[in-house]
CHARMM internal coordinates of N, CA and C (Angstrom, degrees):
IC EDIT
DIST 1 N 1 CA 1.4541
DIST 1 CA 1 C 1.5214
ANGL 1 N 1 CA 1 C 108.64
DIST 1 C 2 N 1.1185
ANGL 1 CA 1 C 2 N 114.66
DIHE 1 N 1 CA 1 C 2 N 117.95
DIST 2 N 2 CA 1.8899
ANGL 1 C 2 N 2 CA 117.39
DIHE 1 CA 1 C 2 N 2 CA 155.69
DIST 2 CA 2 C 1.2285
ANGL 2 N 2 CA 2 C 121.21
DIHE 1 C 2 N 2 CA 2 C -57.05
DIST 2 C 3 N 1.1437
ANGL 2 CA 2 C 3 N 108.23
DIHE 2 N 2 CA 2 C 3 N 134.15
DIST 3 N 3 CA 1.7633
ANGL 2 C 3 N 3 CA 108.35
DIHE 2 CA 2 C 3 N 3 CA 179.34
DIST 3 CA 3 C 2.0406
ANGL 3 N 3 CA 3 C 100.94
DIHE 2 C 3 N 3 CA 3 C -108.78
DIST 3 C 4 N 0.9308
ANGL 3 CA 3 C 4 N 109.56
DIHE 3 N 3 CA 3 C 4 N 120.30
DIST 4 N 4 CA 1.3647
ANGL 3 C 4 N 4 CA 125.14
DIHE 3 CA 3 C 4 N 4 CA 178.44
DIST 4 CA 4 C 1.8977
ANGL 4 N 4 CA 4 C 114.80
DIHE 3 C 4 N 4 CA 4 C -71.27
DIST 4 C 5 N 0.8566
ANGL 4 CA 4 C 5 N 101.48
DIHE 4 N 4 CA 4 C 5 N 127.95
DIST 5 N 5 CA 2.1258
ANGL 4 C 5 N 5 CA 98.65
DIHE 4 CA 4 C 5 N 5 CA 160.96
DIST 5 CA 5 C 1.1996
ANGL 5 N 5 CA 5 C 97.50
DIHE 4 C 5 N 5 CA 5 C -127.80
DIST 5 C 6 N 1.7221
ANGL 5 CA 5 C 6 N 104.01
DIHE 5 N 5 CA 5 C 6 N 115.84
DIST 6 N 6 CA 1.4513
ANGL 5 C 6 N 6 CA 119.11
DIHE 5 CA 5 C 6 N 6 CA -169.33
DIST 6 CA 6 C 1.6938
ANGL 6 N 6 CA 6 C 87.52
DIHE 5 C 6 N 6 CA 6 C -128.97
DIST 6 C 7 N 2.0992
ANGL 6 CA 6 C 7 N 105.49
DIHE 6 N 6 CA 6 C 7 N 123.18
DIST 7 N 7 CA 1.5269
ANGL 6 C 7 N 7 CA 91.67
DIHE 6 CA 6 C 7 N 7 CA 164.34
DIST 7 CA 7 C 1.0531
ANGL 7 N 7 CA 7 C 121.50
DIHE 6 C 7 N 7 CA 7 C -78.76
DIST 7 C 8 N 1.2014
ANGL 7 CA 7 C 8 N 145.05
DIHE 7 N 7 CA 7 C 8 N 142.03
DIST 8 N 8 CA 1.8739
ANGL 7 C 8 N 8 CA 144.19
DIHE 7 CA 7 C 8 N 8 CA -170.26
DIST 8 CA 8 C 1.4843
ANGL 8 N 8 CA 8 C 102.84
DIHE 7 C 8 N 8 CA 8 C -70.12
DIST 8 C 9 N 1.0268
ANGL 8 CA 8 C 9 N 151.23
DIHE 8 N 8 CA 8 C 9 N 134.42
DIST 9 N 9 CA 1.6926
ANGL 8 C 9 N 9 CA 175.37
DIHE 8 CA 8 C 9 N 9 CA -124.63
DIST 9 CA 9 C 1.0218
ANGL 9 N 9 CA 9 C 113.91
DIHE 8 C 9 N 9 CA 9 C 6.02
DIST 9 C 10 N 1.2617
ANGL 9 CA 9 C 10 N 107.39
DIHE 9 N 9 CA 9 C 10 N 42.90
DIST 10 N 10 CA 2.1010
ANGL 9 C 10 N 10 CA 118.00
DIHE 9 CA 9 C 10 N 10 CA 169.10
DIST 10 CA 10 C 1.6829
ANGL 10 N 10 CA 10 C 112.41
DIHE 9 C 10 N 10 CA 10 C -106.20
DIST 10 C 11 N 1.0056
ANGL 10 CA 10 C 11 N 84.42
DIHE 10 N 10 CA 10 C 11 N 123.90
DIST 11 N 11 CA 1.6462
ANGL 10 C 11 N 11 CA 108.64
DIHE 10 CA 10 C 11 N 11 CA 178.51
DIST 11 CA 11 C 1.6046
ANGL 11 N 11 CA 11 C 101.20
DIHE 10 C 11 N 11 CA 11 C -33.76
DIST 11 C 12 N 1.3331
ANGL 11 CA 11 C 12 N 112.80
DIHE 11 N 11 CA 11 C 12 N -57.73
DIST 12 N 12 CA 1.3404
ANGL 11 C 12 N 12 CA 122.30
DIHE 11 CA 11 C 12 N 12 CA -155.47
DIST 12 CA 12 C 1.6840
ANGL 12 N 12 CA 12 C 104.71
DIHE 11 C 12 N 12 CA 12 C -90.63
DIST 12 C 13 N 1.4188
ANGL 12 CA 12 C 13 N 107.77
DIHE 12 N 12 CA 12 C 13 N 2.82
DIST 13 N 13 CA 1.6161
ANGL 12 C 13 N 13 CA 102.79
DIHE 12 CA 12 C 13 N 13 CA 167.50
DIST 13 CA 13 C 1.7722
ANGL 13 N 13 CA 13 C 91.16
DIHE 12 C 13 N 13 CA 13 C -100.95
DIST 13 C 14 N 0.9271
ANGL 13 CA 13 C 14 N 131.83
DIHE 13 N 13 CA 13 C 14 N -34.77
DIST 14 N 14 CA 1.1967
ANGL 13 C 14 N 14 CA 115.80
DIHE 13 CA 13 C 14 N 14 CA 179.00
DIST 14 CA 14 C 1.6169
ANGL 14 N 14 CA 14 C 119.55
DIHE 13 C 14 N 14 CA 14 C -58.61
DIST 14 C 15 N 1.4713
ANGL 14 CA 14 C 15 N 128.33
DIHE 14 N 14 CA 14 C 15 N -34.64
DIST 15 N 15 CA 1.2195
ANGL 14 C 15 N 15 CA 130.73
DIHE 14 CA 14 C 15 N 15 CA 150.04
DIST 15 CA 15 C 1.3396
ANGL 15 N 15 CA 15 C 129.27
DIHE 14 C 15 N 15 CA 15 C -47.21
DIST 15 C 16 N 1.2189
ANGL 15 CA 15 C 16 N 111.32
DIHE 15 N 15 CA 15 C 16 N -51.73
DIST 16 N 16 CA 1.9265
ANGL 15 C 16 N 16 CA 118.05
DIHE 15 CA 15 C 16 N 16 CA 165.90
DIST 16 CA 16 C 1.3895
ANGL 16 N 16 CA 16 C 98.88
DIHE 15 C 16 N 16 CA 16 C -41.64
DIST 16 C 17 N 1.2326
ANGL 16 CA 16 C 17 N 130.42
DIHE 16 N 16 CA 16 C 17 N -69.97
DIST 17 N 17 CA 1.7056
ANGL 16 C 17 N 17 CA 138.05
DIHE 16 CA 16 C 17 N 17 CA -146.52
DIST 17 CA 17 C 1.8902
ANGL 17 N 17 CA 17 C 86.75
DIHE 16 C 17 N 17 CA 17 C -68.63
DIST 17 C 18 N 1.9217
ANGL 17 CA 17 C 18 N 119.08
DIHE 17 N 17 CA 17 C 18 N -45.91
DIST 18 N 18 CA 1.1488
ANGL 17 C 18 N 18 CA 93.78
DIHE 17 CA 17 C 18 N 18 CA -158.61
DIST 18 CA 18 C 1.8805
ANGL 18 N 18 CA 18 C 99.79
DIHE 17 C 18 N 18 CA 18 C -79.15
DIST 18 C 19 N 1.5346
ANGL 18 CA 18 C 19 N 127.46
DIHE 18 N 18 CA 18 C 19 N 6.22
DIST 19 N 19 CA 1.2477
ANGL 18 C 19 N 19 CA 113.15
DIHE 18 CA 18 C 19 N 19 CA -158.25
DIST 19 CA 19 C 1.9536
ANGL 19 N 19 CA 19 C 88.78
DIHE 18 C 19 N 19 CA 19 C -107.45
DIST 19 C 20 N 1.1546
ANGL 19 CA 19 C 20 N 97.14
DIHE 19 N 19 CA 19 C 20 N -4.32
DIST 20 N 20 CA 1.8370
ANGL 19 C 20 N 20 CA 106.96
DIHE 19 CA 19 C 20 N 20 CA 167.39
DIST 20 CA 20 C 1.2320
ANGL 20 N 20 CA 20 C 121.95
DIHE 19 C 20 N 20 CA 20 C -59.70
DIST 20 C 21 N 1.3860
ANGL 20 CA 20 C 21 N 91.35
DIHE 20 N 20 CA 20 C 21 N -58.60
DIST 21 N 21 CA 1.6234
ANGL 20 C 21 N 21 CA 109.32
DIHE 20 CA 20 C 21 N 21 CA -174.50
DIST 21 CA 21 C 0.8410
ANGL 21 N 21 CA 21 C 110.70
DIHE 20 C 21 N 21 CA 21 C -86.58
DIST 21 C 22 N 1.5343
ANGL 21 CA 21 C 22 N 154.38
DIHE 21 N 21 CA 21 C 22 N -47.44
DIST 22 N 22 CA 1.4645
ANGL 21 C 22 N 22 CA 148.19
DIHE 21 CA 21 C 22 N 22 CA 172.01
DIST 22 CA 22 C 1.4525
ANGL 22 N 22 CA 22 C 123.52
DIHE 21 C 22 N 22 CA 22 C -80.62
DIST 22 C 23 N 1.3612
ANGL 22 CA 22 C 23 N 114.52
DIHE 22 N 22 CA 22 C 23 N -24.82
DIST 23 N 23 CA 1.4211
ANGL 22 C 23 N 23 CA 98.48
DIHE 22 CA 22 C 23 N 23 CA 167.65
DIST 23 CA 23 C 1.6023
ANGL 23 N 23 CA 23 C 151.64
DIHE 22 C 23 N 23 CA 23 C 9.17
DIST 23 C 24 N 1.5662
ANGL 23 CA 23 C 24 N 85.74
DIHE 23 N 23 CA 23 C 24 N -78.25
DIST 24 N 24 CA 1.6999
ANGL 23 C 24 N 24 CA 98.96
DIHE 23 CA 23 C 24 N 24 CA 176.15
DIST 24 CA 24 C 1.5415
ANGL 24 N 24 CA 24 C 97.34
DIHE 23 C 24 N 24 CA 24 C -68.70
DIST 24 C 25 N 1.3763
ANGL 24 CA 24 C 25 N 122.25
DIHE 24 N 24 CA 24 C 25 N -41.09
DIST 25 N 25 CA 1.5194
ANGL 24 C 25 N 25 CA 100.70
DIHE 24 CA 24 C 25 N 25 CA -178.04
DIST 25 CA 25 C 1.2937
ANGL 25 N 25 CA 25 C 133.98
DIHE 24 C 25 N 25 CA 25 C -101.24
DIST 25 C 26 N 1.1877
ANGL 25 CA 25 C 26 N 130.00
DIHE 25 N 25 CA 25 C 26 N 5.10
DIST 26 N 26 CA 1.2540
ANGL 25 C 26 N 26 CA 139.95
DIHE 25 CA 25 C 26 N 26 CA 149.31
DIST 26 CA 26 C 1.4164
ANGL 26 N 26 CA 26 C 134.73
DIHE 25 C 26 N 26 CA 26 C -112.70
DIST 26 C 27 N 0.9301
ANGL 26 CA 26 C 27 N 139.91
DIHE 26 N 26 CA 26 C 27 N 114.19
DIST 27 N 27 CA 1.7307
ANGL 26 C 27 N 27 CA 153.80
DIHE 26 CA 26 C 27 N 27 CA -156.14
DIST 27 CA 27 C 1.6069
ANGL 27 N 27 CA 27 C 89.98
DIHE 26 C 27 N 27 CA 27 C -69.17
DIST 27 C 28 N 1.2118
ANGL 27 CA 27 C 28 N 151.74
DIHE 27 N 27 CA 27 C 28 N -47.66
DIST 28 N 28 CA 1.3695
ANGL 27 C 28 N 28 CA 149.65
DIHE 27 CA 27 C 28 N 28 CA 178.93
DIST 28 CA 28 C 1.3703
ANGL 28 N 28 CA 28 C 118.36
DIHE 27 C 28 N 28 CA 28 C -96.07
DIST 28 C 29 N 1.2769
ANGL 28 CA 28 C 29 N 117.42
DIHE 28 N 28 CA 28 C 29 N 20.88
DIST 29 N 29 CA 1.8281
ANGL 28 C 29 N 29 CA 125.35
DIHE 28 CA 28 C 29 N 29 CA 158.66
DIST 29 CA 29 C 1.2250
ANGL 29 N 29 CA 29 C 105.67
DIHE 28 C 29 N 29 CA 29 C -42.86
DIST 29 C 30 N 1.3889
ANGL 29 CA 29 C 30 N 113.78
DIHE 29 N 29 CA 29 C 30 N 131.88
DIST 30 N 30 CA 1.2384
ANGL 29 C 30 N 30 CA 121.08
DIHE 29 CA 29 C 30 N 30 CA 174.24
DIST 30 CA 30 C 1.4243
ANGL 30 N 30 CA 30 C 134.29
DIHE 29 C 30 N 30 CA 30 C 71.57
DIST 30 C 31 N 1.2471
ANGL 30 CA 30 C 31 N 109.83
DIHE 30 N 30 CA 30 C 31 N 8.20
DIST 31 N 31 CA 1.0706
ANGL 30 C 31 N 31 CA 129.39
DIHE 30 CA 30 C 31 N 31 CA 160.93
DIST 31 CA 31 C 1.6772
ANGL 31 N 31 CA 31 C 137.74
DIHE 30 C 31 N 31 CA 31 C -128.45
DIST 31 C 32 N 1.1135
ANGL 31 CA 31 C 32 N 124.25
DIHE 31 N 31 CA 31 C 32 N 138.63
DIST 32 N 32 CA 1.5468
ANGL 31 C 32 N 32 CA 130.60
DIHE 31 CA 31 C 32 N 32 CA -155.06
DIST 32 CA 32 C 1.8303
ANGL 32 N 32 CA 32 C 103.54
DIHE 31 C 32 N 32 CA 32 C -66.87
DIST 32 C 33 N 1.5072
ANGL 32 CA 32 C 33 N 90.78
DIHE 32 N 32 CA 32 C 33 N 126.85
DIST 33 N 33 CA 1.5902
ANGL 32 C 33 N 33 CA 113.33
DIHE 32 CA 32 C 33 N 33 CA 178.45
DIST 33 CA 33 C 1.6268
ANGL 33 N 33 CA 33 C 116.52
DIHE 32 C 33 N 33 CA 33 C -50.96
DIST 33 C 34 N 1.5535
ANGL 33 CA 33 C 34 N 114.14
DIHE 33 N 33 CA 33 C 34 N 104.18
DIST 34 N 34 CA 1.5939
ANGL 33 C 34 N 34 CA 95.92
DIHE 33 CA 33 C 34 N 34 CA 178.44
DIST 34 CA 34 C 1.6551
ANGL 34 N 34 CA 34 C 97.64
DIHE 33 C 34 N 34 CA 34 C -101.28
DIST 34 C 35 N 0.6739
ANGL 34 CA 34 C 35 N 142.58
DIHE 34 N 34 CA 34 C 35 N 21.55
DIST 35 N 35 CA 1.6120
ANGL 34 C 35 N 35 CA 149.77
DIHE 34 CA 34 C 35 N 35 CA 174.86
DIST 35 CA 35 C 1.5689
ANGL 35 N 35 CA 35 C 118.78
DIHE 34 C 35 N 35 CA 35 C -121.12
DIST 35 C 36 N 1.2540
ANGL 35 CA 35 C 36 N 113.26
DIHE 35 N 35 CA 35 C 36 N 140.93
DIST 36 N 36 CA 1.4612
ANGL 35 C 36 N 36 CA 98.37
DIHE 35 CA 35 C 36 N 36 CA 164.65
DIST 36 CA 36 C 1.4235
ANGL 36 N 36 CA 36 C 140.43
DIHE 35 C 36 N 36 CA 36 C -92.39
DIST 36 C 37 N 1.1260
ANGL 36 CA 36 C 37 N 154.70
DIHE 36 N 36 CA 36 C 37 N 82.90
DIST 37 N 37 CA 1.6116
ANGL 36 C 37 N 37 CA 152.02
DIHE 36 CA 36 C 37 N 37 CA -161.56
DIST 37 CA 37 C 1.3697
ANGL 37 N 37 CA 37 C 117.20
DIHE 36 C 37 N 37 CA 37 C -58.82
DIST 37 C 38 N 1.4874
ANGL 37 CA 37 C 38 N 111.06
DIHE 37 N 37 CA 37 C 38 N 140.70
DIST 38 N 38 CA 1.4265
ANGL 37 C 38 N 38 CA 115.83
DIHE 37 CA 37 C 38 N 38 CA 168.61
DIST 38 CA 38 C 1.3146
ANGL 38 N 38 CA 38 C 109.38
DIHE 37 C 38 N 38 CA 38 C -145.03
DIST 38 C 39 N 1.3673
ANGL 38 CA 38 C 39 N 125.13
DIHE 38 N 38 CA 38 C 39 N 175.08
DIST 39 N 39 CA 1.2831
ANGL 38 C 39 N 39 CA 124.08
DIHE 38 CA 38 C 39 N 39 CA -167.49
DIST 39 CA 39 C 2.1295
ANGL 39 N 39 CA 39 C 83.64
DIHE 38 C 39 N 39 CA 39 C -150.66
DIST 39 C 40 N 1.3562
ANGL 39 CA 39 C 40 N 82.17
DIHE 39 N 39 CA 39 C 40 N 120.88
DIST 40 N 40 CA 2.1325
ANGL 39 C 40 N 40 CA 98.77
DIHE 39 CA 39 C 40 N 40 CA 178.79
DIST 40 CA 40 C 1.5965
ANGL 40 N 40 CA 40 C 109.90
DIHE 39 C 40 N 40 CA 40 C 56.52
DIST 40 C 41 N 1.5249
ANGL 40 CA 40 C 41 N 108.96
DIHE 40 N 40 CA 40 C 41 N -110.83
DIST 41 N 41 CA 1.4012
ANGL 40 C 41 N 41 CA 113.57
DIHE 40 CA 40 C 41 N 41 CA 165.72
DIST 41 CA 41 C 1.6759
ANGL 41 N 41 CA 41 C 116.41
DIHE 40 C 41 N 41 CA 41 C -103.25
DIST 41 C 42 N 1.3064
ANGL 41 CA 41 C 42 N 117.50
DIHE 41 N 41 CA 41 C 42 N 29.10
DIST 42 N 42 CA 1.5741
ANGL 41 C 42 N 42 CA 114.37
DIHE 41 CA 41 C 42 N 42 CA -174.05
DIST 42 CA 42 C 1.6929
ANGL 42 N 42 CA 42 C 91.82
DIHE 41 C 42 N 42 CA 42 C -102.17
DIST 42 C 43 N 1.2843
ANGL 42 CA 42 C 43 N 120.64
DIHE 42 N 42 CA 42 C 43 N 148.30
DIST 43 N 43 CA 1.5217
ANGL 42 C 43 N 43 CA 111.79
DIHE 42 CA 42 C 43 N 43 CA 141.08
DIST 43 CA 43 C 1.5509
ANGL 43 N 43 CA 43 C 107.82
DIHE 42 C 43 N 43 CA 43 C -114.73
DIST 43 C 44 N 1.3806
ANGL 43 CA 43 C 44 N 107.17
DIHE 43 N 43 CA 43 C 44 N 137.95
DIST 44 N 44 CA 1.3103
ANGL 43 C 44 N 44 CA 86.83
DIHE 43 CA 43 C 44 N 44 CA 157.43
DIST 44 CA 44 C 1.8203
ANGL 44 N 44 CA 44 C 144.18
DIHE 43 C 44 N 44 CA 44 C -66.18
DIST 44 C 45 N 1.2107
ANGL 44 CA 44 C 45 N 125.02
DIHE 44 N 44 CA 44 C 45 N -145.56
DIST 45 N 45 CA 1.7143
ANGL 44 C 45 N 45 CA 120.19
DIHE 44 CA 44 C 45 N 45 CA -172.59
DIST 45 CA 45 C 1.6139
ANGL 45 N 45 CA 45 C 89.09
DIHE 44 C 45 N 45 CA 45 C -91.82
DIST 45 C 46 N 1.5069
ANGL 45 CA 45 C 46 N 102.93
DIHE 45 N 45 CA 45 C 46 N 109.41
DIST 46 N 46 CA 1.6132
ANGL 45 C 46 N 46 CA 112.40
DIHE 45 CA 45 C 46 N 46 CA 169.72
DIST 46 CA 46 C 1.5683
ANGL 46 N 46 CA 46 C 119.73
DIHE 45 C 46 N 46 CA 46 C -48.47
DIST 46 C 47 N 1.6846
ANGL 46 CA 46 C 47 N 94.01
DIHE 46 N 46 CA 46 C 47 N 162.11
DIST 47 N 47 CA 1.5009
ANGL 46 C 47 N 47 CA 85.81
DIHE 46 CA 46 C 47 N 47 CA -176.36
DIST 47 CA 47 C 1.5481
ANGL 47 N 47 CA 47 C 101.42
DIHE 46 C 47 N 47 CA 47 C -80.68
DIST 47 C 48 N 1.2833
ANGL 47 CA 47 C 48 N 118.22
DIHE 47 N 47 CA 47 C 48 N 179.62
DIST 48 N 48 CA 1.1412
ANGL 47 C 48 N 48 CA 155.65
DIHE 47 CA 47 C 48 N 48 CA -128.16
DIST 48 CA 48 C 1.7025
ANGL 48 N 48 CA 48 C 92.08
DIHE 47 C 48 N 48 CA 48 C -143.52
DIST 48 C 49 N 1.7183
ANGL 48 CA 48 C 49 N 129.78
DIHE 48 N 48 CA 48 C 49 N 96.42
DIST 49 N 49 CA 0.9626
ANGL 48 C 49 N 49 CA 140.21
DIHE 48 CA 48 C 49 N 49 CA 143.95
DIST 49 CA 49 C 1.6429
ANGL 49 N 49 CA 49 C 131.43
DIHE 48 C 49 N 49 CA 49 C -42.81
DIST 49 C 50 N 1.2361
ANGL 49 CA 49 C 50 N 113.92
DIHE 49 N 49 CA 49 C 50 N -39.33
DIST 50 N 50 CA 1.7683
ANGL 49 C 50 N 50 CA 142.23
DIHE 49 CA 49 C 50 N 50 CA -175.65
DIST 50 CA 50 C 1.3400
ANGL 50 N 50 CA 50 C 117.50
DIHE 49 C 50 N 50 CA 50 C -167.97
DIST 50 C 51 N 1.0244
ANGL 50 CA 50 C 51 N 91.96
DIHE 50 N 50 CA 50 C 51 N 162.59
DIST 51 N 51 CA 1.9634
ANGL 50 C 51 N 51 CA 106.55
DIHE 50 CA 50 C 51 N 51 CA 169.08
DIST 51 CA 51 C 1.4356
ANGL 51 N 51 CA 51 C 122.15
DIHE 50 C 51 N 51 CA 51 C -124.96
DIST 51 C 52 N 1.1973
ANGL 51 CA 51 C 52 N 91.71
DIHE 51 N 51 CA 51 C 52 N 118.41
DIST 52 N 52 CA 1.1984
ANGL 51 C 52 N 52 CA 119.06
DIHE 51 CA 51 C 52 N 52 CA -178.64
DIST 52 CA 52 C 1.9833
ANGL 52 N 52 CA 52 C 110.41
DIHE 51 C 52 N 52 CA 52 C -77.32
DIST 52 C 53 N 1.8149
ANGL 52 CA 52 C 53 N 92.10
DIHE 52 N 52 CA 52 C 53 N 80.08
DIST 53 N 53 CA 1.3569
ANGL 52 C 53 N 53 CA 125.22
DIHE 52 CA 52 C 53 N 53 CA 165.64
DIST 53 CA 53 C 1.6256
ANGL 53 N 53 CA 53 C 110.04
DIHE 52 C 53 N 53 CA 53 C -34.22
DIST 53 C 54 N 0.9842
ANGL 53 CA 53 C 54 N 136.67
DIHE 53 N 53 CA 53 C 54 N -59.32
DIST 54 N 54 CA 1.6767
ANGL 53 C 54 N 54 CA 125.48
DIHE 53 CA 53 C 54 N 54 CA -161.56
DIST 54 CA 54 C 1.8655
ANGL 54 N 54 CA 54 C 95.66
DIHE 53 C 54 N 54 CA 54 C -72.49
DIST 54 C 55 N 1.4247
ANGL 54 CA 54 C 55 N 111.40
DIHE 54 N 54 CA 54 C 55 N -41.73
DIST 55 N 55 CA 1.2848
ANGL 54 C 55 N 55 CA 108.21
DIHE 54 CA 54 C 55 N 55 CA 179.96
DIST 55 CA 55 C 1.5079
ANGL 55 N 55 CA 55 C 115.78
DIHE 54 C 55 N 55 CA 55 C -44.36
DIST 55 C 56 N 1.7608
ANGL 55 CA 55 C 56 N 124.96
DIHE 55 N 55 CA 55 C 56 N -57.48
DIST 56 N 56 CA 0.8553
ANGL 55 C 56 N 56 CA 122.30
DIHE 55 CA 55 C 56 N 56 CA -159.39
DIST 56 CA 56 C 1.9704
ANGL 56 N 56 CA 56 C 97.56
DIHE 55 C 56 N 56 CA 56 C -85.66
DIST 56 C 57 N 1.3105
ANGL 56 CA 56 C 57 N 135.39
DIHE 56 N 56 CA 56 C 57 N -0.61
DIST 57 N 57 CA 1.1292
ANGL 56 C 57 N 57 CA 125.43
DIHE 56 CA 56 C 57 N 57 CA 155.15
DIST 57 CA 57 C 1.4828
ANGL 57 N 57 CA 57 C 121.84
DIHE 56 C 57 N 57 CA 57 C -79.00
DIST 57 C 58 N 1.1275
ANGL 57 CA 57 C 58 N 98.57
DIHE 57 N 57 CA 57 C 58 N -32.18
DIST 58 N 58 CA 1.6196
ANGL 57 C 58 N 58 CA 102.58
DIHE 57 CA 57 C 58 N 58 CA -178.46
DIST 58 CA 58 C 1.9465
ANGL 58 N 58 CA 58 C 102.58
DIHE 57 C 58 N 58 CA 58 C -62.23
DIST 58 C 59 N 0.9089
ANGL 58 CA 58 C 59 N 108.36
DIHE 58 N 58 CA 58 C 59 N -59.76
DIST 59 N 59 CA 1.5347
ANGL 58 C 59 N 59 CA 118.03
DIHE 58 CA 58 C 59 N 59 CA 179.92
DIST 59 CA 59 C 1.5286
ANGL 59 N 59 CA 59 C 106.99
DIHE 58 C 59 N 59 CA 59 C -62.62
DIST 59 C 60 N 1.2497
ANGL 59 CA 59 C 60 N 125.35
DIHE 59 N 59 CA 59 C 60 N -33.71
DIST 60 N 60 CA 1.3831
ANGL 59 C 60 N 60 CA 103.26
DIHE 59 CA 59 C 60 N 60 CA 173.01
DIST 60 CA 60 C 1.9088
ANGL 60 N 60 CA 60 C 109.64
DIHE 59 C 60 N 60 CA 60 C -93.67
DIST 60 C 61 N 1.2601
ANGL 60 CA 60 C 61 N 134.39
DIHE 60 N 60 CA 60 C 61 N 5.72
DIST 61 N 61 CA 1.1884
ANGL 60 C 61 N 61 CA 135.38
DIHE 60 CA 60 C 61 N 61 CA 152.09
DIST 61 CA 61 C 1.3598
ANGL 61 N 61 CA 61 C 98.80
DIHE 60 C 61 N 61 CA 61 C -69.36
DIST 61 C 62 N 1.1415
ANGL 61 CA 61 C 62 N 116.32
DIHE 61 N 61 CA 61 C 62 N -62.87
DIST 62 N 62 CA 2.4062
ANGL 61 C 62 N 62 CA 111.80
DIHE 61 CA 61 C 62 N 62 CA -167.94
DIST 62 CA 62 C 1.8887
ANGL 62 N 62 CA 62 C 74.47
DIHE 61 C 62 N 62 CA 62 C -45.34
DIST 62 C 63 N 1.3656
ANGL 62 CA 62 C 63 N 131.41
DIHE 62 N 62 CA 62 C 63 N -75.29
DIST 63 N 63 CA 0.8727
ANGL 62 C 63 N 63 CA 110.57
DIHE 62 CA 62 C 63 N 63 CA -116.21
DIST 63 CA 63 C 2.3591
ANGL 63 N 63 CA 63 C 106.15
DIHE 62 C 63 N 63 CA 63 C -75.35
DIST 63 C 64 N 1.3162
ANGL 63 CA 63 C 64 N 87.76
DIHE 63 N 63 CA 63 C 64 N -28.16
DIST 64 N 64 CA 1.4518
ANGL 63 C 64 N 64 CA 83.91
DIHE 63 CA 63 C 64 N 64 CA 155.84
DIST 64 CA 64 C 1.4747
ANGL 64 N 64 CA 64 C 164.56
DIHE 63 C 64 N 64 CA 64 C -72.31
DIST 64 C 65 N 1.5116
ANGL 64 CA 64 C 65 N 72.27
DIHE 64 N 64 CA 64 C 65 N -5.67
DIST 65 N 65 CA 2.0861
ANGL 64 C 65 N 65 CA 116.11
DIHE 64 CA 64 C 65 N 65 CA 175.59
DIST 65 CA 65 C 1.3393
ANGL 65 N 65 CA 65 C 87.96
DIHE 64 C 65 N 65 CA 65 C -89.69
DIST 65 C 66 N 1.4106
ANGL 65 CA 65 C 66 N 151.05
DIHE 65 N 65 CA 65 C 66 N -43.72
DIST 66 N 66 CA 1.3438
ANGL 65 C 66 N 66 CA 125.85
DIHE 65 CA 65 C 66 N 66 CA 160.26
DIST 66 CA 66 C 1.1336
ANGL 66 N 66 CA 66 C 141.08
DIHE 65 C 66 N 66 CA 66 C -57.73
DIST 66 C 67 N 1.2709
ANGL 66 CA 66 C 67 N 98.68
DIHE 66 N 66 CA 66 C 67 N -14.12
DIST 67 N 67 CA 2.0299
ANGL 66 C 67 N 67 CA 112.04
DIHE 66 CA 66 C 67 N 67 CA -176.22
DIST 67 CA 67 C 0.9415
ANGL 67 N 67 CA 67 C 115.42
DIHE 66 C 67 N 67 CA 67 C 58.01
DIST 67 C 68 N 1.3721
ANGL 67 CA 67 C 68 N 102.37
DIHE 67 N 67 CA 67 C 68 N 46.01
DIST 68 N 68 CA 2.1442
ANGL 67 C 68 N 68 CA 114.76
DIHE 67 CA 67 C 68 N 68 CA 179.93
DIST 68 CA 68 C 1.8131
ANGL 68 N 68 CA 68 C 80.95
DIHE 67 C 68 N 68 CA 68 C -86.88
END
COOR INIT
IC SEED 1 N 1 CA 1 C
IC BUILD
């Protein structure tokens, strides 16, 4: 068994865990989608060109003004 040291809300532990589990079945486990995938008429949630910084402050201020 491997024993993992994953820091908790790091980007790049979230990649480890997804390049864990998919590995054997996907050739780009663990690494960030530059294409978009679909399957018939579905696409999945497109990639993501940038981030839109004030968004993710604004939402993590609400979310600390709740004292979650």
């Amino acid at each position: 068994m491997t024993t993992f040291s994953l820091e908790p809300g790091k980007f790049s532990s979230l990649q480890a865990i997804h390049k864990y589990l998919f590995d054997e079945i996907y050739d780009f486990a663990g690494e960030i989608r530059t294409v978009n995938i679909a399957k018939s008429n579905f696409r999945s949630a497109p990639v993501m060109k940038g981030i839109d910084h004030s968004y993710y402050y604004e939402g993590y201020t609400a979310f600390k003004a709740e004292g979650l």
